[in-house]
Each structure stands twice: as C-alpha cells, then as structure tokens.
C-alpha positions as CSV (number, residue, x, y, z in Angstrom):
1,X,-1.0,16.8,-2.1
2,X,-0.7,13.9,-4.1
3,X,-3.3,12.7,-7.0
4,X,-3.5,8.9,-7.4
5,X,-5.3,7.1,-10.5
6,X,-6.8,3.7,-9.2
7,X,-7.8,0.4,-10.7
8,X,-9.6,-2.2,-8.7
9,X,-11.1,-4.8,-10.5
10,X,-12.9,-8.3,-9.6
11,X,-13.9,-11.1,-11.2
12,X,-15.8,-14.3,-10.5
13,X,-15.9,-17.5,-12.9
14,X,-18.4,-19.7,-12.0
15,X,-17.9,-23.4,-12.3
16,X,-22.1,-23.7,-13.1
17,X,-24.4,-20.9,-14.2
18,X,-25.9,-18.4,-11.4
19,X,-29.2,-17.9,-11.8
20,X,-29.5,-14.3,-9.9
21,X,-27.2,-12.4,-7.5
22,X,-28.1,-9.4,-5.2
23,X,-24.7,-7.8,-4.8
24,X,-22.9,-4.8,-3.1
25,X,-19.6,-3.3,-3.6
26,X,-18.0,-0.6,-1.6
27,X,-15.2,0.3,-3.8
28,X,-15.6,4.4,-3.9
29,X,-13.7,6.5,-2.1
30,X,-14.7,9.0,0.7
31,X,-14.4,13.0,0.5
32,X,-13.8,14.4,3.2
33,X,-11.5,17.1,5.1
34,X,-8.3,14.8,3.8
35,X,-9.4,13.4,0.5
36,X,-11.0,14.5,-2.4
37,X,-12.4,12.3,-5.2
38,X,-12.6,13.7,-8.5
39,X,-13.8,11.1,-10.7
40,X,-15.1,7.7,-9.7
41,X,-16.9,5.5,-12.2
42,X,-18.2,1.3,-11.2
43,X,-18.7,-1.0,-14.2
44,X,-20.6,-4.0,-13.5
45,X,-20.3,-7.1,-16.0
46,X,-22.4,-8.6,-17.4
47,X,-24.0,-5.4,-18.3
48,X,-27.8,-6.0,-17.8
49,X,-26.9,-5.5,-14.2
50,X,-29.5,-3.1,-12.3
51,X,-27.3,-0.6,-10.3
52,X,-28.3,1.8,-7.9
53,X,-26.2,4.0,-5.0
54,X,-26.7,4.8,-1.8
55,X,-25.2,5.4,1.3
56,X,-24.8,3.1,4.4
57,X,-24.9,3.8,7.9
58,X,-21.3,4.5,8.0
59,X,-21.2,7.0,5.5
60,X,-19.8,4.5,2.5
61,X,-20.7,4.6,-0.7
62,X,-22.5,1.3,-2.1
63,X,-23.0,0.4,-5.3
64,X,-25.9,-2.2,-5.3
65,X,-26.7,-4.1,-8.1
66,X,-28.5,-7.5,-8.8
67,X,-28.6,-9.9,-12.0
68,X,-32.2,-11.5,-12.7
69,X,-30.9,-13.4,-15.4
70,X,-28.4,-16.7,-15.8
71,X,-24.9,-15.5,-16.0
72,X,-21.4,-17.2,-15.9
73,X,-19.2,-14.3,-14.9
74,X,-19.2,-11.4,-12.6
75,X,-17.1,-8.9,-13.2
76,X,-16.6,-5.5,-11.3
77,X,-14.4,-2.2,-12.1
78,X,-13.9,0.6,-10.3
79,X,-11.7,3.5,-11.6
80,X,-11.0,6.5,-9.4
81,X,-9.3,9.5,-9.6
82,X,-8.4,11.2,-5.8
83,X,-6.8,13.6,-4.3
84,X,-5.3,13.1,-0.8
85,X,-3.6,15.9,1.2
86,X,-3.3,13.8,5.0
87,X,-1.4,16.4,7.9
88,X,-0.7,14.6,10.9
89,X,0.7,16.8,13.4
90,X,1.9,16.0,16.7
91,X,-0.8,17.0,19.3
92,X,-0.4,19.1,21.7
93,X,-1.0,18.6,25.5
94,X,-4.3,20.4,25.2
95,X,-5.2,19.0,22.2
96,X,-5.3,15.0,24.3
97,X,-8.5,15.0,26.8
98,X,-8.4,13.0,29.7
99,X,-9.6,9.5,30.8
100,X,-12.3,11.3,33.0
101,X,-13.5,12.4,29.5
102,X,-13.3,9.6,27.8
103,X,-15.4,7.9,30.7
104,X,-17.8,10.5,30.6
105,X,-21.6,9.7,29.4
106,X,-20.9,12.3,26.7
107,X,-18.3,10.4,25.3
108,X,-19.9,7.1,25.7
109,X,-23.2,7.9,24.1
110,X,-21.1,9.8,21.2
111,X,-18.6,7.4,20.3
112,X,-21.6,4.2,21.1
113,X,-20.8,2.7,17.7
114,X,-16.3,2.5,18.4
115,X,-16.3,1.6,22.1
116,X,-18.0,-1.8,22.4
117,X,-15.9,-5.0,20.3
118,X,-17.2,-6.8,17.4
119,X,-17.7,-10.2,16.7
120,X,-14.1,-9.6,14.4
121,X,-11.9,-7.2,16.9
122,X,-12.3,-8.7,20.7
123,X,-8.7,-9.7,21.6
124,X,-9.3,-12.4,24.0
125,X,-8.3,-12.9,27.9
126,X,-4.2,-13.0,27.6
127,X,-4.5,-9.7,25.6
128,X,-7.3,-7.9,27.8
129,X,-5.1,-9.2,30.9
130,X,-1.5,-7.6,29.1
131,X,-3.1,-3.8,27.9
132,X,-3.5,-2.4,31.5
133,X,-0.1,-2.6,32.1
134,X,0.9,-1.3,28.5
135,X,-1.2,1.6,29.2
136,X,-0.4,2.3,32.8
137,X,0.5,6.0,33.9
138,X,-0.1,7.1,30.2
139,X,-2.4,9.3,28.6
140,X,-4.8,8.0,26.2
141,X,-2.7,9.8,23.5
142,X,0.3,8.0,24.7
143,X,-0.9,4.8,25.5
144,X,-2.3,3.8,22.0
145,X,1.1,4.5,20.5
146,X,2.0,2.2,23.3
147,X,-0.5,-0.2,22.1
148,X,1.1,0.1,18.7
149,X,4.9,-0.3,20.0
150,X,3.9,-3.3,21.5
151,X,2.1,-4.9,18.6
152,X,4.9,-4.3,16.6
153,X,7.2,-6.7,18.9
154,X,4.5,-8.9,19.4
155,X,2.9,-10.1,16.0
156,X,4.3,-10.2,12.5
157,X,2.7,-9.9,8.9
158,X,2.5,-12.6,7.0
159,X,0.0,-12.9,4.2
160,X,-2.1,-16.1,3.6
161,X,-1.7,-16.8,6.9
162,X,-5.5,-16.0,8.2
163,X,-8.8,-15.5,6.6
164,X,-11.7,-12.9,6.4
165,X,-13.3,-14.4,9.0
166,X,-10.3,-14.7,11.7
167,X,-11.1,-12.6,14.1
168,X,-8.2,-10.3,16.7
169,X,-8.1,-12.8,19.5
170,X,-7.3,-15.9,16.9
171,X,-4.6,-13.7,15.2
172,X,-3.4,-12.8,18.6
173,X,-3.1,-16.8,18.7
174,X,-0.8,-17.4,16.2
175,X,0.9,-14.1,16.5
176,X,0.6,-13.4,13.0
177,X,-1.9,-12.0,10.5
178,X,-2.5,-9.5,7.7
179,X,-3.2,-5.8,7.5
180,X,-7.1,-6.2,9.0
181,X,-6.0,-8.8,11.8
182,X,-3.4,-6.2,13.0
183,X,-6.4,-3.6,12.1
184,X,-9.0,-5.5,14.5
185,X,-6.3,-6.3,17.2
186,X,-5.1,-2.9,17.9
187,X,-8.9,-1.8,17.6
188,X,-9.9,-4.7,20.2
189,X,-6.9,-3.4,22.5
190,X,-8.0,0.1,22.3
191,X,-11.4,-0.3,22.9
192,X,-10.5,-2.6,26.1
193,X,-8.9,0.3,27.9
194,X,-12.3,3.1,26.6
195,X,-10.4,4.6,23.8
196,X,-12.8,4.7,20.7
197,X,-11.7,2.9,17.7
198,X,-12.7,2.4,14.4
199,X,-11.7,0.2,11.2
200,X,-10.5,1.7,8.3
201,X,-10.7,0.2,4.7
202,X,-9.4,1.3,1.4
203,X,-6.4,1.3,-0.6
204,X,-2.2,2.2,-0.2
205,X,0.3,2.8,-3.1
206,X,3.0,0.3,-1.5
207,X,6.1,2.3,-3.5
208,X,6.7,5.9,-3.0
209,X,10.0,5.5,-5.3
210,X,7.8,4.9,-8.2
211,X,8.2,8.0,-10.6
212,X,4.9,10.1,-11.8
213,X,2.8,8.4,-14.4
214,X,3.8,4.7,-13.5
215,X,1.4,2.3,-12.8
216,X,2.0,-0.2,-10.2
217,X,0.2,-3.1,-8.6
218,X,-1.5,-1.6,-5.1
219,X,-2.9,-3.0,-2.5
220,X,-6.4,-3.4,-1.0
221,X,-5.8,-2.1,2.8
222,X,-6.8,-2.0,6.3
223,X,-5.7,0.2,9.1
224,X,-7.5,2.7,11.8
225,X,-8.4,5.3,13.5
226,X,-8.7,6.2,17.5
227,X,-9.9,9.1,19.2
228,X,-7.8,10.7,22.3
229,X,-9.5,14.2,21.8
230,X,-9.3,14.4,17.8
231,X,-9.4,11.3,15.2
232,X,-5.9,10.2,14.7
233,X,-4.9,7.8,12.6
234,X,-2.5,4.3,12.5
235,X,-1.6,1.8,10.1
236,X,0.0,-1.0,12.0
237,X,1.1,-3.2,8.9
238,X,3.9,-0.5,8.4
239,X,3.9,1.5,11.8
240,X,2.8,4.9,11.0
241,X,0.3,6.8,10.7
242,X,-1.8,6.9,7.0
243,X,0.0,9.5,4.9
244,X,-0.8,10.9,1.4
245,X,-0.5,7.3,-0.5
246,X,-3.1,5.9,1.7
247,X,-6.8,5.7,0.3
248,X,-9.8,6.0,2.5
249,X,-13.3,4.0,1.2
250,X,-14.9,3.4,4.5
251,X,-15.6,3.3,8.1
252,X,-16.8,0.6,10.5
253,X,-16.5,-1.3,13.5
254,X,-14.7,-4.2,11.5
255,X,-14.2,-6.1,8.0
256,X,-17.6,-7.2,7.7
257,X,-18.9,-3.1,7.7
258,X,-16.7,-2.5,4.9
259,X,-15.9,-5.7,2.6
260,X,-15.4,-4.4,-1.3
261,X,-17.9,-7.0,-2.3
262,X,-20.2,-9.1,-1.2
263,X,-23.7,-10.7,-1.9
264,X,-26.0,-13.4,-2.2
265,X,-26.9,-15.8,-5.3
266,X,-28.2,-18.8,-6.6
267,X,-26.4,-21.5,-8.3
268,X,-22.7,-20.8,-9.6
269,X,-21.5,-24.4,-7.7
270,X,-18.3,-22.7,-6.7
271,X,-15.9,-20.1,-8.2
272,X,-12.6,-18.7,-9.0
273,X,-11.6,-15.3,-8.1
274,X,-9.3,-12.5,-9.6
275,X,-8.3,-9.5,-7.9
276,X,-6.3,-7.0,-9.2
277,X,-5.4,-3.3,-7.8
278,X,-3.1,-1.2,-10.2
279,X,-2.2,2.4,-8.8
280,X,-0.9,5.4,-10.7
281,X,0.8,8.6,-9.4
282,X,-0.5,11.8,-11.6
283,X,1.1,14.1,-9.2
C-alpha cells in the first residue's frame, strides 16, 4: 500500500478579459477495488465560480463550474490524498478466455463502448496490416504483451513531439509520441485484433527513490487497460504494468473522455498556461 499526497494545479492568464466560461475538470481520483481516495478538495479561482459535481458516463468525477462575470484569470487546484494498493498477478491459463469468447455476442454487446476505435486511437492501414502477424498463434493474453513488445521497438517517447489532438495512426507516422499517443496506439492495435481496450488517465510519481515526505514534481499520465478474461493493465511509456505509484482519475475510449480541463468562453483573445503536478509519498 502506498499513500500519495497530490497537487495539480492550472492556471490561465488571459491576454483580454473573458466575459463567461462554462468549464469542466476531471482532476479527482477514482475508488475502486485498487485505490482509495481519502481526501479530495477542487478550488476554483476566481472564487465567485458556481461549482457543482457529477458523474459522467464513464464513472469520472467532474467538477463543473461556470463564471458569469468578467475575469482575467482561471485558476484550478486540486489536492488529493489516495491510497493505492495495485496486485498484478500473472494469470493463470484458466484465468485467459478464448478468442471464440471474445467473438462472442456476449462479449461484443458487454464491452460495446472498448471494441470499436475512436476518432483519437485508429492506427491506420500499415499498423492494421502488421498486428495479425504480431498476434498469430497467441492467446489474447499473450498477444497484447506482444502488442506491447513490439511497440516498444517500434516507437520512442519523446515529449513535445505531438499534440492533444494527434491521433495513434499519425504517431504511428512519426514513430514517436507521448504517454497518450503510445496510450491510443496500443489501444487502436488491440481493438483491431477484438481485444477490448480502454484509455486510462491520471497521474504517476516518476521517482520511487524519493524518501517519505518529499515532494516532487509528478506527472499528468496516460496508460491502459485490456481485457483477456479480467481487466489488466499496461503503461507503455515505461513498459509495465501500473503499480502502486500510478493514479487512476478516469476511464474512456480516448483523451477527449477524460481531458483534466476543458470548456467553453467568451473573450480572453488568447492565453498562457501553467501546469504544475507536485507529488508526495506519506507512506
């Protein structure tokens, strides 16, 4: 078990005033059988912000808030206290079903929402034409960590070098991307062969040598989960499987089910943005 303290804060400086915003921010962590949040608070600035909860389709948490009023800044904090306690174990034989079952019109009709791609994870012709024979002869099991050895000699991190908007097939292009482009192209090579898939957003404490009680700068983060008879789960940026430093705030078929903020507004003639994620080890 391992109890992380987490800072995530953003902030927008508009160049003009905005004269309203509608916003949403997905920023709270998920309890479930492998996390547990103990404290979560948002702060919205400026503070005559009208801020509501609920939860979306997928189970996140959204904070919605809107700002009838002229502002100059927008400023949003969330600090979170969590417990995580992740146990991958190596499955079984029995524990893996079989194609037949994951062709089934059970399976199709459960997993609806991670089998067909989205606009963010289809991998394009050249990838959809290489997966069959990465997979060939394997078990679904074993053929997504085929999948995954094969990304990893195939495409390299390198931040900056797309945007939230590149989708898997135009990482695939430049065979390079960030944590969600190697998120959405293992989800779009998964899905081609009719293993469900899902994206996974949320954060990772990048240094397991930092001591108890020392704050360092984290990471936003994007890795996934696939289904082969249970939910299993991959982080291809650093080729394992999430452990007890990595934070889960939603589920969706891509980025755009999960983005940390996002929203409309009027006026504001442009912006500068500051993001900052600082993470702290309590035990």
């Amino acid at each position: 078990m391992t109890r992380l303290s987490i800072v995530h804060r953003t902030a927008y400086k508009y160049n003009k005033r905005v004269t309203l915003s509608y916003n949403e921010a997905r920023m709270t962590p998920l309890t479930d059988s492998q996390q547990v949040v103990l404290e979560s608070v948002v702060k919205v600035s400026p503070t005559q912000a009208a801020v509501s909860t609920y939860r979306d389709y997928w189970g996140t948490r959204v904070t919605a808030f809107d700002m009838q009023m002229p502002h100059e800044h927008l400023e949003v904090v969330s600090n979170i206290t969590v417990e995580v306690h992740r146990a991958e174990k190596i499955p079984a034989e029995s524990d893996i079903v079989g194609w037949d079952v994951l062709a089934s019109a059970e399976t199709l009709d459960a997993f609806s929402d991670w089998l067909p791609q989205s606009r963010l994870s289809g991998p394009g012709d050249e990838v959809l034409g290489i997966i069959p024979d990465v997979v060939a002869g394997r078990n679904p099991h074993e053929a997504a960590m085929a999948v995954f050895a094969w990304m990893r000699g195939e495409m390299t991190y390198m931040s900056g070098s797309t945007a939230v908007t590149t989708n898997a097939e135009e990482a695939w292009n430049q065979r390079q991307g960030v944590c969600q482009d190697l998120a959405h192209l293992a989800i779009g090579a998964l899905r081609s062969c009719g293993i469900p898939a899902r994206y996974v957003s949320g954060y990772l404490h990048p240094r397991s040598s930092a001591g108890v009680g020392e704050t360092v700068a984290g990471q936003s983060h994007a890795w996934l989960e696939w289904w082969d008879g249970e939910w299993r789960s991959w982080d291809p940026t650093n080729h394992k499987p999430a452990g007890d430093f990595h934070v889960t705030v939603a589920r969706g078929r891509d980025y755009r089910d999960v983005s940390p903020l996002k929203g409309i507004l009027s006026g504001g003639g442009g912006s500068a943005l500051s993001v900052s994620v600082e993470i702290t080890q309590l035990a």
